[in-house]
C-alpha positions as a Markdown table, in Angstrom:
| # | Residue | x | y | z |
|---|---|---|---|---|
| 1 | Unk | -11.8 | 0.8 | -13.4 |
| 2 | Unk | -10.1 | -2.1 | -11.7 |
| 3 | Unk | -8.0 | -5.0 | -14.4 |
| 4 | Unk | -9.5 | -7.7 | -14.8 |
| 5 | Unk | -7.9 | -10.5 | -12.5 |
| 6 | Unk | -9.2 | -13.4 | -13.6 |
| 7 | Unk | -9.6 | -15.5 | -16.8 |
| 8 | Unk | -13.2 | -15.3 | -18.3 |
| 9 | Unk | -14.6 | -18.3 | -20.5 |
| 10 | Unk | -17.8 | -19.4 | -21.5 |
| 11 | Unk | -20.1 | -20.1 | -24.4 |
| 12 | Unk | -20.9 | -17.7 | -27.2 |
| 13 | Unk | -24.6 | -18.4 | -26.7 |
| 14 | Unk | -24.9 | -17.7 | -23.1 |
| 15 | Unk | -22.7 | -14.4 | -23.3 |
| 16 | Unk | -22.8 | -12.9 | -27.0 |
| 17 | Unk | -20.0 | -11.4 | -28.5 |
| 18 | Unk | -21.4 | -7.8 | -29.2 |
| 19 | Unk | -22.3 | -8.1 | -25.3 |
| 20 | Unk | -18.6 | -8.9 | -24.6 |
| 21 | Unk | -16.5 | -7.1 | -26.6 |
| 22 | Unk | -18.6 | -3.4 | -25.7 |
| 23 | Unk | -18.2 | -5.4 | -21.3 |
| 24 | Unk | -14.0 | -5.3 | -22.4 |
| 25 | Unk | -14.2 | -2.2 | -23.9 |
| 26 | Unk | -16.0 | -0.7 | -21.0 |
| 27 | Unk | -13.9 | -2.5 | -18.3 |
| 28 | Unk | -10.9 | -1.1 | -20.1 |
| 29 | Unk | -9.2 | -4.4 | -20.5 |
| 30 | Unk | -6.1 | -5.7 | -21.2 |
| 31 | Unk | -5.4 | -9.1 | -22.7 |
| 32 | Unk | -6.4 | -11.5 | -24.8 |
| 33 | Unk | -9.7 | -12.6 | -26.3 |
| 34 | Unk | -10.1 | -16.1 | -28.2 |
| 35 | Unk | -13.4 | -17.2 | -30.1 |
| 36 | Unk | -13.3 | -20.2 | -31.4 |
| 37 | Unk | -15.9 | -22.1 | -33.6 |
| 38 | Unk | -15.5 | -25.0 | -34.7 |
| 39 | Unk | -12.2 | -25.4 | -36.6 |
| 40 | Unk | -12.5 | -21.7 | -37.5 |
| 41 | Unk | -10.3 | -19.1 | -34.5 |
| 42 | Unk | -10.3 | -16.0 | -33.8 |
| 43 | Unk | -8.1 | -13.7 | -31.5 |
| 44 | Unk | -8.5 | -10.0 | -30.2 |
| 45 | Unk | -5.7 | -8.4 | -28.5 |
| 46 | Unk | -7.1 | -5.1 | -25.8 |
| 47 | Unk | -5.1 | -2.9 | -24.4 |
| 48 | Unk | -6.3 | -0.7 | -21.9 |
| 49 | Unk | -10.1 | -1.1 | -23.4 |
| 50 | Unk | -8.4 | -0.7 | -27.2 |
| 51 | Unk | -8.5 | -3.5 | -29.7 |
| 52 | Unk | -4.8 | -3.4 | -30.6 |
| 53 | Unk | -4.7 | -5.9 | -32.5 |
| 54 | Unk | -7.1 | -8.6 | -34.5 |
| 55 | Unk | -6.1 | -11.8 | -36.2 |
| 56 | Unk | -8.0 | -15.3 | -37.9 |
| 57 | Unk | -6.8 | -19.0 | -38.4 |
| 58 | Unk | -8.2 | -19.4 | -41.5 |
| 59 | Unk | -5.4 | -18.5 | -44.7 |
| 60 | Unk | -7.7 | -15.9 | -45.8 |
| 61 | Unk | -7.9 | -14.2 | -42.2 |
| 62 | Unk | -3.9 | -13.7 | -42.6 |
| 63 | Unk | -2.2 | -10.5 | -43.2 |
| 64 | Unk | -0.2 | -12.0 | -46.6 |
| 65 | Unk | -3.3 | -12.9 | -47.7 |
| 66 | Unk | -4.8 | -9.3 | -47.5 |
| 67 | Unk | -1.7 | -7.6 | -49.2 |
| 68 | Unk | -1.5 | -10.4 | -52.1 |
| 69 | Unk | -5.1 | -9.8 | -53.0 |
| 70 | Unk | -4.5 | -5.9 | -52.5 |
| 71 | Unk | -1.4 | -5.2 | -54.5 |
| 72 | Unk | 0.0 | -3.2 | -52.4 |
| 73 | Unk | 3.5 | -5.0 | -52.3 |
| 74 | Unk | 5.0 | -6.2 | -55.5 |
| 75 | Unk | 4.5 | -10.1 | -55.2 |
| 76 | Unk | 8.3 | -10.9 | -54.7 |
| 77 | Unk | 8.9 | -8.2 | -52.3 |
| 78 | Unk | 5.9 | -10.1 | -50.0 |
| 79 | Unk | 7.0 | -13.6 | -50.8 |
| 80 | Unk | 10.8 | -12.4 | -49.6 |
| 81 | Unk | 9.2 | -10.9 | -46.4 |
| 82 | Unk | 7.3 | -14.0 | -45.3 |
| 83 | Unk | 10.6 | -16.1 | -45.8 |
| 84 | Unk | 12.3 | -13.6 | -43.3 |
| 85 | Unk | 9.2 | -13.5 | -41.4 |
| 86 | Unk | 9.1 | -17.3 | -41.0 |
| 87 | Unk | 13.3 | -18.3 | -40.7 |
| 88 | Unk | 13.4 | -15.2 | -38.1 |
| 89 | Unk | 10.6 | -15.0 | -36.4 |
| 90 | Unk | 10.5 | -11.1 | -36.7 |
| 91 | Unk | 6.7 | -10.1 | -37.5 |
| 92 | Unk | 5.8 | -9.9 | -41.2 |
| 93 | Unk | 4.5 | -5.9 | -40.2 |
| 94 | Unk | 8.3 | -5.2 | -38.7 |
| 95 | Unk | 9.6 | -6.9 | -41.8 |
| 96 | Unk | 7.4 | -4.5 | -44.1 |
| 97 | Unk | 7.9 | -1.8 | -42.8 |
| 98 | Unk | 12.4 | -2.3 | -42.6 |
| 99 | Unk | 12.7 | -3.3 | -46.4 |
| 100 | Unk | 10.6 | 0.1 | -46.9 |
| 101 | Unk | 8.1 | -2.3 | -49.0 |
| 102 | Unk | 4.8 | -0.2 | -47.9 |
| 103 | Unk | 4.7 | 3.0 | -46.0 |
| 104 | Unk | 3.1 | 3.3 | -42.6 |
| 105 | Unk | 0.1 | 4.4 | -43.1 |
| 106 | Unk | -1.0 | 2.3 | -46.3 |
| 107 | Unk | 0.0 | -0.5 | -43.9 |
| 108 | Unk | -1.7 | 0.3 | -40.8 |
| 109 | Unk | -5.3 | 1.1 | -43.2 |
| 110 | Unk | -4.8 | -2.4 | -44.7 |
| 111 | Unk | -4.2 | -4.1 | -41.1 |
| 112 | Unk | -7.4 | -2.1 | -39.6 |
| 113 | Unk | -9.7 | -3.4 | -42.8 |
| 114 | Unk | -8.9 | -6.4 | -41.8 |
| 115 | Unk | -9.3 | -6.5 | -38.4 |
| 116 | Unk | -12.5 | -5.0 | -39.0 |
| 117 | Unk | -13.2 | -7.7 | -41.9 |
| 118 | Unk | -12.9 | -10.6 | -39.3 |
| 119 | Unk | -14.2 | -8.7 | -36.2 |
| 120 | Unk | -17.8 | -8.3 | -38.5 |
| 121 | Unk | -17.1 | -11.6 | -39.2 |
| 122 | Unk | -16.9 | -12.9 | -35.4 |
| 123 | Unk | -20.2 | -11.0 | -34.3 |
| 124 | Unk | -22.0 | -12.9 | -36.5 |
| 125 | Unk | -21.4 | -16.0 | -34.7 |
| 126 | Unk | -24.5 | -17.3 | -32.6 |
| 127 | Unk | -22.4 | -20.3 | -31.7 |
| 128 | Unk | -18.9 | -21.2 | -30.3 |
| 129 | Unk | -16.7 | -20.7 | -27.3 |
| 130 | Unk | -14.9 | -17.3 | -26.1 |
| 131 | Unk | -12.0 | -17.2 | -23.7 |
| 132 | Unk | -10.4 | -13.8 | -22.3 |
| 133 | Unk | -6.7 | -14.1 | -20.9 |
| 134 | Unk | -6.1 | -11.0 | -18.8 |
| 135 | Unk | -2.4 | -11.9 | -18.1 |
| 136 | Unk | -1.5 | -12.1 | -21.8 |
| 137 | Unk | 1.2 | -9.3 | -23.1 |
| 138 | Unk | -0.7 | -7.2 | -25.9 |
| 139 | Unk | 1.8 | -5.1 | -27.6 |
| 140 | Unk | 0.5 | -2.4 | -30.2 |
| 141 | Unk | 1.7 | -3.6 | -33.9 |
| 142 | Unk | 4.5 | -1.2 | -33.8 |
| 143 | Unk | 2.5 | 1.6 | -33.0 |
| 144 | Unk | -0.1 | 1.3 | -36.0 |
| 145 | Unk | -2.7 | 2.1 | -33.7 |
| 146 | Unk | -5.9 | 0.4 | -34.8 |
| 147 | Unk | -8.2 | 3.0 | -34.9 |
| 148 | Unk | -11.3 | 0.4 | -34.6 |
| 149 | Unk | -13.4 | 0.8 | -31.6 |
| 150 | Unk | -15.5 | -2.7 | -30.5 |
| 151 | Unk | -18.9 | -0.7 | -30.2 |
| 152 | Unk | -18.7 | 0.7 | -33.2 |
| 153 | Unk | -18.0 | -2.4 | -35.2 |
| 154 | Unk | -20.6 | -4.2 | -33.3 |
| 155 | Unk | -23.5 | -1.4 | -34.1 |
| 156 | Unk | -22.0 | -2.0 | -38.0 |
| 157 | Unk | -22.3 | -5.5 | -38.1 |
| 158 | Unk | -25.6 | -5.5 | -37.0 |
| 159 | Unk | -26.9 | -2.7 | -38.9 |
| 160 | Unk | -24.9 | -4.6 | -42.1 |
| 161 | Unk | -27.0 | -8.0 | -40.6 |
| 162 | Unk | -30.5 | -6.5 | -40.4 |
| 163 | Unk | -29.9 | -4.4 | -43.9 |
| 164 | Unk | -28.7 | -7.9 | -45.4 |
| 165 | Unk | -32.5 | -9.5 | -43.7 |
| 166 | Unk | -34.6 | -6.6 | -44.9 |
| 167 | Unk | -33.2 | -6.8 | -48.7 |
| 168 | Unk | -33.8 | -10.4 | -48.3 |
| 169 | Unk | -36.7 | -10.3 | -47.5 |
| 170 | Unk | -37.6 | -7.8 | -49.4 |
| 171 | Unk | -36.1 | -9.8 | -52.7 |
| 172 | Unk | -38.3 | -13.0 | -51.7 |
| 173 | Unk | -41.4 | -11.1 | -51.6 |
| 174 | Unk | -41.0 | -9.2 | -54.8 |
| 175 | Unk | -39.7 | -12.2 | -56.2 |
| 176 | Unk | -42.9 | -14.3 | -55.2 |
| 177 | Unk | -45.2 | -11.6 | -56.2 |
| 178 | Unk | -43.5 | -11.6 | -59.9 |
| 179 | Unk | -43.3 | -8.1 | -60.2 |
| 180 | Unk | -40.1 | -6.9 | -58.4 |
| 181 | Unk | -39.2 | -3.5 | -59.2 |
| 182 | Unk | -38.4 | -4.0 | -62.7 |
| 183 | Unk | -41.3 | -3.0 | -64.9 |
| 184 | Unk | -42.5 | -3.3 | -68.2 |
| 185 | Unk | -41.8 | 0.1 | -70.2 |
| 186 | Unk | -44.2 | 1.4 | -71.8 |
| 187 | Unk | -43.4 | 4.8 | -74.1 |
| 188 | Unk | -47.1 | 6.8 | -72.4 |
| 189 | Unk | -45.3 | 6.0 | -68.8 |
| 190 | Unk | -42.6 | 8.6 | -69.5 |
| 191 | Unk | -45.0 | 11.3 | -70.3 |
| 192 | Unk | -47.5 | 10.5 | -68.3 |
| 193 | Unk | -45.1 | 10.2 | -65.3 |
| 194 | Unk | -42.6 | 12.5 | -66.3 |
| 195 | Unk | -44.9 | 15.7 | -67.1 |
């Protein structure tokens, strides 16, 4: 399929995100999307129809963030690689990977949760504004190779949406009835149910 040759902008509630990221995926594009919502940002790199690579604006969206709360760099090992990460410039994932700090693999699972954690995120938006850069340079993460596809995320989500609205649901109506699915016991309902 022909490249996209033209930026592509609009509002998230005319043109809904699970509607656009399966239309890139499709198109096989390259570039750059940005949602943004409010204060809160969100960018998706695609290469060739891939997501290559997924990052947030918010301190918890952020990469450090994810390995502080996962342990999976000793805290001064991380703290050292952001302070080369931030005089040099050099991304925190090249950094990572040349101190020998985490191996390849552990690194590339932890970068594809989150991705996955803030794409989830992003499809849940019913609000904001989305703008797709075809002329921005995507580069795979050194070759981590997220192995997250935009339609599958975006059945996911929704399926994690609607099973969040059925237990809700379900929870307020047992709740309002006052007999949720906790019962009295009663020592006759074991052998009465049980044999």
């Amino acid at each position: 399929m022909p490249a996209l040759a033209s930026h592509l902008s609009g509002r998230i509630e005319s043109f809904d995100v699970v509607d656009l990221i399966q239309w890139l995926e499709v198109r096989r594009a390259s570039g750059r999307l940005t949602l943004t919502r409010g204060a809160d940002r969100k960018t998706i790199d695609w290469k060739n129809g891939d997501i290559v690579f997924v990052s947030g604006g918010k301190p918890g969206d952020r990469l450090g963030q994810a390995l502080l709360r996962s342990r999976a760099v000793p805290v001064s090992s991380l703290y050292s690689s952001l302070a080369r990460n931030l005089a040099s410039g050099v991304k925190l994932t090249r950094v990572l990977l040349e101190e020998d700090w985490i191996p390849r693999d552990s690194l590339a699972e932890l970068v594809g949760a989150l991705a996955e954690k803030l794409l989830k995120e992003v499809l849940a938006w019913k609000h904001g504004r989305f703008e797709f850069d075809p002329e921005f340079q995507t580069e795979d993460l050194l070759q981590i190779h997220l192995k997250i596809k935009g339609q599958v995320i975006a059945f996911q989500a929704m399926k994690d949406m609607d099973d969040t609205v059925r237990f809700d649901r379900s929870g307020a109506a047992e709740a309002a009835e006052g007999d949720g699915w906790e019962q009295e016991f009663r020592a006759e309902s074991v052998e009465d149910g049980f044999w």
